[in-house]
Each structure stands twice: as structure tokens, then as C-alpha cells.
DSSP file (Angstrom, degrees, kcal/mol; ACC not computed):
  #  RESIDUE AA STRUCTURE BP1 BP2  ACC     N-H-->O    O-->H-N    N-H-->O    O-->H-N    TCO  KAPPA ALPHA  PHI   PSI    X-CA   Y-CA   Z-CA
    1    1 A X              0   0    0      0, 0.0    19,-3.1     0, 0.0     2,-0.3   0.000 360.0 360.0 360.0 130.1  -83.6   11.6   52.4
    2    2 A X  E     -a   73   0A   0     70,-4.2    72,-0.7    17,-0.2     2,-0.4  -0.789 360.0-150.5 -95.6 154.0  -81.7   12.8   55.6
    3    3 A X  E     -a   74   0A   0     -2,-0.3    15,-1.0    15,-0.2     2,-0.9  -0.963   8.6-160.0-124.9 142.9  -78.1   12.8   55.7
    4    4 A X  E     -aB  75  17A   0     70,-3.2    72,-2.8    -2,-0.4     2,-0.3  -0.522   7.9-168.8 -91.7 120.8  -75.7   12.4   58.5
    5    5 A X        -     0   0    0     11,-2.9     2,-0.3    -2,-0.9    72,-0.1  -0.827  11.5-179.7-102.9 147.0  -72.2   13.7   58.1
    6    6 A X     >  -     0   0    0     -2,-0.3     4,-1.2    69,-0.0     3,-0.3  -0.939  44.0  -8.0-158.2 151.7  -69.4   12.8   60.8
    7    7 A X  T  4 S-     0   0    0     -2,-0.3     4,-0.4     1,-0.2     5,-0.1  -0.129 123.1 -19.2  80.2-176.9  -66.0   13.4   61.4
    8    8 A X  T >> S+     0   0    0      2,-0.2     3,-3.5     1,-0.2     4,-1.6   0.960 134.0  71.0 -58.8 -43.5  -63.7   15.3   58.7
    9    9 A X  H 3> S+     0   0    0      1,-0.4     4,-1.9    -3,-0.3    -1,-0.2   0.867 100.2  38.9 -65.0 -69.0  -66.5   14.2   56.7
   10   10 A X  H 3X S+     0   0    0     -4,-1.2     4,-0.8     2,-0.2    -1,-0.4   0.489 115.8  51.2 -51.1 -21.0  -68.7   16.8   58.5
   11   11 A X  H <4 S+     0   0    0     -3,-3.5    -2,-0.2    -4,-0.4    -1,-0.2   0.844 111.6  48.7 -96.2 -61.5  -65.9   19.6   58.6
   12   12 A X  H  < S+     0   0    0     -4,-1.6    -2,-0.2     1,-0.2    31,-0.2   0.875 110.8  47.3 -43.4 -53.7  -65.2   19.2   54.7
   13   13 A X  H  < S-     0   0    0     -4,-1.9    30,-0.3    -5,-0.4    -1,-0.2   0.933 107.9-132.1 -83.1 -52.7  -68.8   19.4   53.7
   14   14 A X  S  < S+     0   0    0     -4,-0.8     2,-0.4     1,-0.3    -3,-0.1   0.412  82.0  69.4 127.6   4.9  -69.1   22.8   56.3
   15   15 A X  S    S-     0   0    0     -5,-0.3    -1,-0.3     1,-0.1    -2,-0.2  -0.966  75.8-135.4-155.1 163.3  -72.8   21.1   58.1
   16   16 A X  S    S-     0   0    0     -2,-0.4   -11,-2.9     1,-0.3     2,-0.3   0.881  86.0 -18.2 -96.4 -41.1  -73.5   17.8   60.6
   17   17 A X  B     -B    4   0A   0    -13,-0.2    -1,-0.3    -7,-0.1     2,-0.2  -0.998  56.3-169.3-158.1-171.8  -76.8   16.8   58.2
   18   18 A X        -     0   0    0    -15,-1.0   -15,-0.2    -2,-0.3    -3,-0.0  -0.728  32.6-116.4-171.0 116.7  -79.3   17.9   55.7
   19   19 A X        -     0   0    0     -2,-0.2     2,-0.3   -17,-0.1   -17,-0.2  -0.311  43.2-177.3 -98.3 133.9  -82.4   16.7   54.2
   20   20 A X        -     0   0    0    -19,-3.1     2,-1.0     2,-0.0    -2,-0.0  -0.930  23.8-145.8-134.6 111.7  -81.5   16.2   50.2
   21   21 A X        -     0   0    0     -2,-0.3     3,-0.1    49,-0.0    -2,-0.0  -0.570  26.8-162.6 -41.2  58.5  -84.0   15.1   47.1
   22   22 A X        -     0   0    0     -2,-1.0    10,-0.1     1,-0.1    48,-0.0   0.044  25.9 -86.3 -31.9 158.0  -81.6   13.2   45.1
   23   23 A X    >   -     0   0    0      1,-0.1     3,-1.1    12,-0.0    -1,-0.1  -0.281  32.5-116.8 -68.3 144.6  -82.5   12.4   41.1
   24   24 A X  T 3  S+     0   0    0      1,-0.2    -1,-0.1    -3,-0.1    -2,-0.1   0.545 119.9  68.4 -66.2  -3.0  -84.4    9.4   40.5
   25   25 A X  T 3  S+     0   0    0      1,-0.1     2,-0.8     2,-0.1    -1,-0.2   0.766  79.8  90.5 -78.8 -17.3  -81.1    8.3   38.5
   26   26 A X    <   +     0   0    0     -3,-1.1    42,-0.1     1,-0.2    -1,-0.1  -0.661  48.1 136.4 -86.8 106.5  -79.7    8.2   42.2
   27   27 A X        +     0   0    0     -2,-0.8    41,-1.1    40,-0.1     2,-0.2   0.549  57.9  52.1-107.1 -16.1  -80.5    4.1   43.3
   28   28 A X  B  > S-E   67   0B   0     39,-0.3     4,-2.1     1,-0.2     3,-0.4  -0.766  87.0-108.6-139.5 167.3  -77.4    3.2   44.9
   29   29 A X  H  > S+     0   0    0     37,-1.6     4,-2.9    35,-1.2     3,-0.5   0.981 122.6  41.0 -43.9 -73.4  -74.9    3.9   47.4
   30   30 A X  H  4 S+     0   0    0     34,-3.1     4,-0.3     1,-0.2    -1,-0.2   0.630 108.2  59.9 -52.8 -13.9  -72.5    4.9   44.6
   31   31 A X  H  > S+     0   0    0     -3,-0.4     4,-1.6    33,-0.3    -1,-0.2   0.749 110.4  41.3 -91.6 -24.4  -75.0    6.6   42.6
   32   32 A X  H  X>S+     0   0    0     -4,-2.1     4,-2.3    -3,-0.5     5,-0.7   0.870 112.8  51.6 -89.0 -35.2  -75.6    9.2   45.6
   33   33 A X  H  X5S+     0   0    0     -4,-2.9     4,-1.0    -5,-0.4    -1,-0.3   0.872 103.2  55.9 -71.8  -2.3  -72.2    9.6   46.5
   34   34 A X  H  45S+     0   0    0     -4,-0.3     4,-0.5    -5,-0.2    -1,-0.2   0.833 119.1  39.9 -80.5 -33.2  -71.1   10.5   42.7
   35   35 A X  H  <5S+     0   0    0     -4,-1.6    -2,-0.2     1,-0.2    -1,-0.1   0.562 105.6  63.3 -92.4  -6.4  -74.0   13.4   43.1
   36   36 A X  H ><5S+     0   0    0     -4,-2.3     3,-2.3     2,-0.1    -1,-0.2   0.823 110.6  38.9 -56.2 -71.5  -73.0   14.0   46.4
   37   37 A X  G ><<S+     0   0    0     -4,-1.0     3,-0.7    -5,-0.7     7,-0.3   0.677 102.3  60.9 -65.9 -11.9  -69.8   15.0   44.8
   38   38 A X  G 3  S+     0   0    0     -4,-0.5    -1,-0.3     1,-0.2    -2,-0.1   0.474  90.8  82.6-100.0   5.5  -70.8   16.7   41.9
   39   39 A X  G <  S-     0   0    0     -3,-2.3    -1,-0.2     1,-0.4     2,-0.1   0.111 106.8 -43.1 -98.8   8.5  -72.8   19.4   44.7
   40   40 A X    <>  -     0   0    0     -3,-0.7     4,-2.8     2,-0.1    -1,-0.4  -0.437  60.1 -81.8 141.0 151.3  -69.7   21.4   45.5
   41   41 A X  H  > S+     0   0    0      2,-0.2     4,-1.6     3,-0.2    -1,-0.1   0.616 120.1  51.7 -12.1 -57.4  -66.1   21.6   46.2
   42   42 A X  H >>>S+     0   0    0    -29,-0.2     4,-1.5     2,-0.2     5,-0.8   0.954 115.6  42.3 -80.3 -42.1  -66.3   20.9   49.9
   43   43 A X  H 3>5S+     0   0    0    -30,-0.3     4,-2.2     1,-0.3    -2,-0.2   0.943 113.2  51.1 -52.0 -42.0  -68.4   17.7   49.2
   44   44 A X  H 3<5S+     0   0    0     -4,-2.8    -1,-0.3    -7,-0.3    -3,-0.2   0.870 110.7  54.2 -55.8 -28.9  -66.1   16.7   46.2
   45   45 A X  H X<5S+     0   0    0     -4,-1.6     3,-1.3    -3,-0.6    -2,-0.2   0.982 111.8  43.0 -57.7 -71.0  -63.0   17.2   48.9
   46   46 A X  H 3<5S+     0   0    0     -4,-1.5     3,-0.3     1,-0.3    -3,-0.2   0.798 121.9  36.1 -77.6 -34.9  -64.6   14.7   51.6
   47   47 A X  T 3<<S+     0   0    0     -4,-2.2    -1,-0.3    -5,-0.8    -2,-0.2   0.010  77.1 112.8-130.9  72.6  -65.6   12.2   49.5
   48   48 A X  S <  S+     0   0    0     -3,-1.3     2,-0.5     1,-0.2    -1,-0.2   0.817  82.0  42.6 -77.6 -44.7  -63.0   12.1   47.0
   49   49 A X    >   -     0   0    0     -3,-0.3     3,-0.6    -4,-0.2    -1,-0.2  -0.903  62.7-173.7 -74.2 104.7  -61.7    8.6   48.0
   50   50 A X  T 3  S+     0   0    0     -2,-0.5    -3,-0.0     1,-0.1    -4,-0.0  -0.138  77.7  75.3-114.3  63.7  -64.3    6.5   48.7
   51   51 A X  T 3  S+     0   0    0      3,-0.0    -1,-0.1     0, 0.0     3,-0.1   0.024 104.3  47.3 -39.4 -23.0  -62.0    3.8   49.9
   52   52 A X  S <  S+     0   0    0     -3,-0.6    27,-1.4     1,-0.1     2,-0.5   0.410  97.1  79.6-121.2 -16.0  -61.9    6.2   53.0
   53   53 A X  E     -C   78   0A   0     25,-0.2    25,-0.3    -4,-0.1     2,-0.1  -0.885  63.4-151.8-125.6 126.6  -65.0    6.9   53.5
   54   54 A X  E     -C   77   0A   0     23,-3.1    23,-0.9    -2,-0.5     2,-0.4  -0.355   7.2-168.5 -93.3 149.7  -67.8    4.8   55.3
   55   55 A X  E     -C   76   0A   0      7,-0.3     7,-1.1    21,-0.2     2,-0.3  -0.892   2.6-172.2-148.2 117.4  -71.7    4.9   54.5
   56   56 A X  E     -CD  75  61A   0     19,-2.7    19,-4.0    -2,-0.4     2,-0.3  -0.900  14.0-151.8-114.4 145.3  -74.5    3.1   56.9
   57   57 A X  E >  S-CD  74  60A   0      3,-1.0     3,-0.7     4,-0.3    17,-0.2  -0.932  82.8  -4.0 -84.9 139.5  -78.2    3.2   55.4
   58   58 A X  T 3  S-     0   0    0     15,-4.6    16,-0.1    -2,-0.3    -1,-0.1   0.844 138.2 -50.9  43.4  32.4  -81.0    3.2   58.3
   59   59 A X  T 3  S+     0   0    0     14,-0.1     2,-0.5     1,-0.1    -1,-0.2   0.606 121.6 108.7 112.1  14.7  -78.1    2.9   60.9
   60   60 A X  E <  S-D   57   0A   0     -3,-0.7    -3,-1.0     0, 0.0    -1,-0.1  -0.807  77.6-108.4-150.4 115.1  -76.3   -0.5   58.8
   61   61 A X  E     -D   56   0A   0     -2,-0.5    -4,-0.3    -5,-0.2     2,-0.3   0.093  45.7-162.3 -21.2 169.4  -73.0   -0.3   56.9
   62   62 A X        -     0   0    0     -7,-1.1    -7,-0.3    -6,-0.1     2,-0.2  -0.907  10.0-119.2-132.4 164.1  -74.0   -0.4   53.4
   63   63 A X        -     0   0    0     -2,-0.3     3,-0.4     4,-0.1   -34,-0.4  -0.538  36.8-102.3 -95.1 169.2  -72.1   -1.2   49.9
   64   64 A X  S    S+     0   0    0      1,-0.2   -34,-3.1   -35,-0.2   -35,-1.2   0.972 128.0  41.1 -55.8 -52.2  -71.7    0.8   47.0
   65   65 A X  S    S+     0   0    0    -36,-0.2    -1,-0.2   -37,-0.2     0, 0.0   0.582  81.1 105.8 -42.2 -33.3  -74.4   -1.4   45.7
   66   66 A X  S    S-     0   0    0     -3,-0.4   -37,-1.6   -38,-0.1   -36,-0.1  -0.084  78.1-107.6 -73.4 166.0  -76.4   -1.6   48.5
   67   67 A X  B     -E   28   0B   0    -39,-0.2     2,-0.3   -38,-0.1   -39,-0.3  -0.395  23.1-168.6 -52.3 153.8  -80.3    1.0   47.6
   68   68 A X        +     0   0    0    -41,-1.1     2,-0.3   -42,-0.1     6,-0.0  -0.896  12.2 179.4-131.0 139.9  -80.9    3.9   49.0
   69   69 A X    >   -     0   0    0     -2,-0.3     3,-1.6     1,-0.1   -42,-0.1  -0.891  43.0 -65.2-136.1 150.8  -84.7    5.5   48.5
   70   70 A X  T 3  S+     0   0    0     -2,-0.3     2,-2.4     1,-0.2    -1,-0.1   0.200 122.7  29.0  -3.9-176.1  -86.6    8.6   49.6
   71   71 A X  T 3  S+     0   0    0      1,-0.1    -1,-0.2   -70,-0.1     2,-0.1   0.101  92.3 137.2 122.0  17.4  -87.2    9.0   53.6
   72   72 A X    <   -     0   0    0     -2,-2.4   -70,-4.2    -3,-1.6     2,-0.4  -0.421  52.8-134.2 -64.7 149.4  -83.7    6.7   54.1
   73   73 A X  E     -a    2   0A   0    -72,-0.2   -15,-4.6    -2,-0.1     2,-0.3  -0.906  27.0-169.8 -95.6 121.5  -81.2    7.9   56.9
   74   74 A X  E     -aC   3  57A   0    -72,-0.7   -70,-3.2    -2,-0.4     2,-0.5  -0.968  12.0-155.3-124.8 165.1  -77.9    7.8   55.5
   75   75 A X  E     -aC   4  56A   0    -19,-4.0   -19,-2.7    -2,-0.3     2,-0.4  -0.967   3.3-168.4-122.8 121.2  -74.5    8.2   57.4
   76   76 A X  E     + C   0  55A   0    -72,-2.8   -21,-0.2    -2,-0.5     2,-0.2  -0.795  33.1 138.4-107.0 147.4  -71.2    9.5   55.7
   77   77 A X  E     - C   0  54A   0    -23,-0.9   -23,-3.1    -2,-0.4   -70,-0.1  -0.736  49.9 -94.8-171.0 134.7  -68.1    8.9   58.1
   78   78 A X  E     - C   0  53A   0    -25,-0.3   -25,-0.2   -72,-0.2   -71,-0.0   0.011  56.8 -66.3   1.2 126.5  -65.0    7.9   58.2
   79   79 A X        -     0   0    0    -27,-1.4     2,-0.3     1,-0.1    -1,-0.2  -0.206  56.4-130.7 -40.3 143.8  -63.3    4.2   59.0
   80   80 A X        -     0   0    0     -3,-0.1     2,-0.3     2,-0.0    -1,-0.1  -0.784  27.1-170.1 -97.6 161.0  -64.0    3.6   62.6
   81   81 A X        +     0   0    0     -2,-0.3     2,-0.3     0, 0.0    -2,-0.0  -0.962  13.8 151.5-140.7 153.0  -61.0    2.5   64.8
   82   82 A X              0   0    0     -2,-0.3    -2,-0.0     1,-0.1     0, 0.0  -1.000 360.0 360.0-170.5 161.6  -61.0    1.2   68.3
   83   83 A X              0   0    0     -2,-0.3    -1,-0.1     0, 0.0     0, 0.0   0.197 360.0 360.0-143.4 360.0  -59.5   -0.7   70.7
């Protein structure tokens, strides 16, 4: 599983991505980012809120809910804003 980090999200965590082998307990959006967190200090910092923090599988928001499996692209970021 690659991940892309963006943003603060990418300065808290200290790298831009990293190829990660998550637990088979990890199924979901919410399951990787609780293990996510539990992988150090700066990664518990950046996604302590995750109200705040945004997550596309294969390039398309996702939900807490939504899967994420082996050889996925995921993207941690920040709300976008724009005008």
C-alpha cells in the first residue's frame, strides 16, 4: 500500500509517501488511520482530528468506511479550499 502525505499532513509525519504493510485487521479507512496513529508521535500529531483530515483511495475521496486493500494508493491531506 503506497501512501501519499500532503500539506501539514506531510510536515507532521517528517516524509511526502511510503510504501506501508498494514495488519490484515486494517479493512477500512478508519482502521488504517487508527494504526497510522499508533506508528509514532508525529503521525499521532497529524492525524489526531480526523474531522480535519481528508483521505482519497486510488485518487477518490473515501469514508471512514470506505476499504482499503494491499497495492491501494492512498492520500492523507488536509480540507481543500478554493475559490
Amino acid at each position: 500500500m503506497k501512501l501519499l502525505y500532503f500539506a501539514w499532513v506531510r510536515s507532521k509525519i517528517g516524509m511526502a509517501a511510503e510504501t506501508v504493510s498494514p495488519p490484515e485487521s486494517v479493512r477500512d479507512v478508519a482502521g488504517l488511520l487508527d494504526w497510522l496513529r499508533a506508528r509514532g508521535a508525529g503521525y499521532a500529531d497529524a492525524l489526531a482530528n480526523p474531522a480535519v483530515v481528508r483521505v482519497a483511495v486510488n485518487q477518490r475521496f473515501a469514508r471512514p468506511a470506505d476499504p482499503v486493500a494491499p497495492g491501494d494508493e492512498i492520500g492523507i491531506f488536509p480540507p481543500v479550499t478554493g475559490g
